[in-house]
Steps between C-alpha positions, in 0.01 A plus 500: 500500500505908511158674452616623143551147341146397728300788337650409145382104534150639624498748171631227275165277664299767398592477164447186469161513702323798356179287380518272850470887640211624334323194548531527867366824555169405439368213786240267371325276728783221481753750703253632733345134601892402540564824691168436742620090544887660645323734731249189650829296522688762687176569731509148584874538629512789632210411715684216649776691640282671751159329484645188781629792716175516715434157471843325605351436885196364407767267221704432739233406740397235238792315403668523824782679358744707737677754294248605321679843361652208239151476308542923446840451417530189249294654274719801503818366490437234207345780291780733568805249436302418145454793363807457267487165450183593278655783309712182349227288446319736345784551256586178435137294500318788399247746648156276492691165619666704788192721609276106524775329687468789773109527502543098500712546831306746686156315402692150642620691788151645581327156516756364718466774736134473513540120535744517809507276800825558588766785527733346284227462228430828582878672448502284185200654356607849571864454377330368125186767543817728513703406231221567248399810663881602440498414138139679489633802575814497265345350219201793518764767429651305253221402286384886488842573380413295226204599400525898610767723370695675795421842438083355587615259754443720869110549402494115516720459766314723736215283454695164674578800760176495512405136464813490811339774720160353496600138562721652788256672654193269533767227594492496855085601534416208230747243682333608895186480340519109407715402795211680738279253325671186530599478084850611518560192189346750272755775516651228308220352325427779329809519335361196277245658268684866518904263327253268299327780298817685476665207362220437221541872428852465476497194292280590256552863435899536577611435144852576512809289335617234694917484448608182313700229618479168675436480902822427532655750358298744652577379849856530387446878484354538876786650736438229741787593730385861513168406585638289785693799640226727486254318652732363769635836544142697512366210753793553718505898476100479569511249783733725712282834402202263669656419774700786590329670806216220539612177484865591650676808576598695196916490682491122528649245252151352398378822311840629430678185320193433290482860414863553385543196360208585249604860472824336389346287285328718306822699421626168411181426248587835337906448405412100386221668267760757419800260389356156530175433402472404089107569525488734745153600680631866565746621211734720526388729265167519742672695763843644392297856371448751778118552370422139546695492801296771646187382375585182713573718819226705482247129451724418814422819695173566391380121637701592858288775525150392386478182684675652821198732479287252446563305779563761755207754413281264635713468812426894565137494421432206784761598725479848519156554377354195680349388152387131454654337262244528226483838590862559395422322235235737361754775616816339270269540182649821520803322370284460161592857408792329324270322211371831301850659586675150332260529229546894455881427459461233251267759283761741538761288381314365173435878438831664564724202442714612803475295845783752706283759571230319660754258689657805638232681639320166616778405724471914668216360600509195694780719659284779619221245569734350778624777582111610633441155618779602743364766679178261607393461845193313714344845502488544107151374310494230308412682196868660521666191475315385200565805333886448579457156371316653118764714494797220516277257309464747189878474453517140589259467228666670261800312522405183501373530142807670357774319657509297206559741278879612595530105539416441131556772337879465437433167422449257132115375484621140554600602870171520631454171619813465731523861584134518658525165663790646675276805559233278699760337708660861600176596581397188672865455693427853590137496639643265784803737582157774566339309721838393685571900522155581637508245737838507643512906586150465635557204706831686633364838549150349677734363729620812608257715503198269653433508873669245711157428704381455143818212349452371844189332376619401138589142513906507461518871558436652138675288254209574284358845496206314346409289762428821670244656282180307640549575837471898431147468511448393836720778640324759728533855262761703655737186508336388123640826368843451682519180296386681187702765476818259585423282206427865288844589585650201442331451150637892424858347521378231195357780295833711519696161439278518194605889403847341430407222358297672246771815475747155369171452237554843366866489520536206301181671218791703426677255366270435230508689162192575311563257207233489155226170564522286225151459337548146392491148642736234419366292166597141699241556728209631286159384525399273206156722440735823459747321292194405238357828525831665409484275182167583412556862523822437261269238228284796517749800433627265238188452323418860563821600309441271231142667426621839460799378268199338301280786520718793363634207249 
């Protein structure tokens, strides 16, 4: 579908949505206790991707369970290889249905996880805590699609940015907290009250059509064969990416075939959804527009980059600045810079109806940001690096809430479902080819540049440049700073990997041309309280009409 005949569907939904429109500009308590119920439910998921990082030994300790990295990663990968399953379900059972069966699964998943004895009850909890979280996230974009017009949608977005930032942050410090005292069940626990008022919320309040037909017939319109490759292909893409460098050597056949083979896969998914697929979860007419298409590769990018910095920021406060890990955690709120500049961006958009300016500069500055993060050394203060880290953050920020924009805006109304559940799964796919990044050229360039007296007394050498990190502190200081300014030098070499990465971000904003944002929403999806107040409002121009025909009678 060309741009052209995508812009004239969106004007002909206009027309027919003018009333839907101007009821939707004003939010009554209804959108905004909806609105606040999304954000708790995406708190509660996005806190679960990092808040068992801290905790896994004291887990593992517990249940007895030997590769403990799988209780991090189960969570991930089920939520990941979801993501467009419930873009379909969405469309096909409706929005409320969709949005309970994933709080159902993440509140299931919680309890199980709190009630563990085992690590197979453990993994099982995680994998189902995951697959709601998934739909979570992909359902909260798609229900503000419904219920915001495009052209408003970034100042609500940057608000989950927000909700995402927040729950990423105190993740780690809320999850060593508990495990320090012995009640590591409640990072799970307290899942339970957080899904069950969201779901009462949701139930009550989320009044939008549910699409007719029996259950049968709606399972007949599930791509159940493209779900099966995706997931299969994700898992298998994402198990390799684990492993690669940790588990095995990133040149041997256990993290290559797994890696290909999904890689492969994936390629595959795309061409069956292409030609195949009947109901397909990502339609053609998605991704065969350069906007969209860069939209998609800037969400791709933009993800590389934020979580690579989120992950090895840290890295340079503790082992270069000898910060403890709470410490760099208090340092990383730096990273928070990208919530007004998300916010700011989404403002802009609503009041200049253009998204390419903004994109454009924000991706100068994640570039420049690296670019300074580069030239840091053991001998450079602290408050430098933060102010490296606003700097990158800012533009970070402001892409992440306008990414949908070039992704939607060549697009019909009735899109948004499918095309941002393939969003969150770009973004998601993407977060764990960041950390792989990160990890891999710091793991490879620590093990050059660090001492041999120092490796010597890593066990295995240095595998793991993190395994390294704790031992800094005991170091006498002239040999402390030899070991700082090795892992400074070696993290310089991520932040310049990062300068190309986020050049490619820029490169591929080009792409994009600054299309009109439709001010409408699509009429299948509107709220039941709007829909009676749009007839109201015509009863009452009616009988308004009628008076004045009687009066000058």
């Amino acid at each position: 579908m060309s741009p052209a005949h995508s812009q004239s569907t969106v004007n002909e939904a206009g027309a027919l949505s003018a009333e839907t429109t101007v009821a939707r500009t004003h939010k009554g308590p209804r959108f905004w206790l909806i609105f606040c119920s999304i954000c708790l439910s995406l708190f509660a998921a996005a806190l679960e991707l990092t808040i068992v990082s801290t905790a896994l030994p004291t887990i593992a300790s517990d249940l007895h369970i030997t590769e403990f990295t799988w209780v991090g990663s189960a969570y991930a990968l089920a939520s990941t290889a979801f993501l467009p399953m419930s873009g379909a379900m969405a469309e096909v059972f409706g929005r409320r249905p969709a949005l309970l069966f994933c709080l159902a699964c993440f509140f299931l998943g919680s309890g199980i996880c709190g009630g563990a004895s085992n690590s197979a009850m453990m993994l099982a909890g995680r994998t189902v805590q995951g697959l709601g979280g998934g739909g979570i996230q992909a359902l909260g974009y798609i229900v503000l699609a419904d219920i915001t017009t495009l052209r408003e949608r970034g100042i609500y977005a940057s608000f989950f940015g927000l909700t995402w930032s927040i729950a990423s942050l105190i993740g780690p410090i809320v999850g060593g907290v508990l495990a320090d005292h012995g009640q590591w069940r409640w990072i799970f626990y307290m899942n339970l009250p957080i899904a069950g008022v969201a779901s009462i919320l949701v139930a009550v309040l989320l009044n939008l059509p549910t699409p007719p037909g029996t259950l049968r017939e709606k399972l007949a319109k599930i791509d159940w064969i493209g779900n099966l490759i995706v997931i299969g292909a994700t898992t298998s893409a994402a198990i390799g990416l684990t492993w690669g460098g940790v588990t095995a050597p990133w040149d041997s056949a256990q993290t290559l075939a797994p890696l290909i083979i999904g890689l492969l896969g994936l390629v595959g998914f795309m061409v069956y959804e292409a030609r195949v697929a009947k109901h397909p979860l990502v339609p053609w007419h998605v991704v065969n527009n350069r906007t969209s298409i860069s939209g998609y590769l800037q969400t791709f990018v933009s993800a590389v980059a934020a979580l690579c910095i989120t992950y090895m920021y840290p890295v340079y406060f503790q082992a270069v600045k000898n910060a403890t890990p709470i410490q760099s955690g208090v340092y990383l709120l730096g990273m928070s810079a990208l919530v007004p500049a998300a916010i700011v961006a989404g403002v802009l958009v609503k009041k200049t109806g253009r998204y390419r300016p903004q994109m454009l500069v924000g991706w100068c500055l994640p570039v420049i940001g690296c670019g300074l993060m580069s030239t840091l050394h053991a001998y450079h203060s602290v408050g430098r690096a933060i102010g490296f880290l606003v700097i990158g953050s800012v533009g970070i920020g402001s892409i992440y809430s306008t990414t949908m924009f070039p992704i939607q805006a060549p697009l019909p109304v009735n899109s948004s479902a499918l095309s941002l559940s393939f969003m969150s799964f770009v973004r998601a796919f993407a977060g764990i080819w960041g950390v792989t990044i990160g990890s891999t050229v710091l793991q490879n360039e620590a093990n050059k540049r660090l001492p041999d007296w120092f490796k010597a007394e890593l066990p295995g050498g240095i595998s793991v440049a993190y395994a390294a990190i704790p031992r800094i502190a005991a170091l006498p200081e002239a040999q402390r700073f030899e070991v700082n300014e090795a892992f400074a030098l070696s993290l310089q070499v991520v932040w310049q990997v990062l300068i190309g990465i986020s050049g490619m971000g820029l490169l591929s904003a080009l792409l994009m041309k600054g299309l009109p944002l439709h001010s409408v929403v699509d009429q299948k999806w509107t709220m039941q309280e709007n829909a009676a107040a749009a007839a109201d409002k015509e009863k009452a121009m009616e009988m308004e009409a009628t008076d004045k025909v009687v009066g000058h009678a």
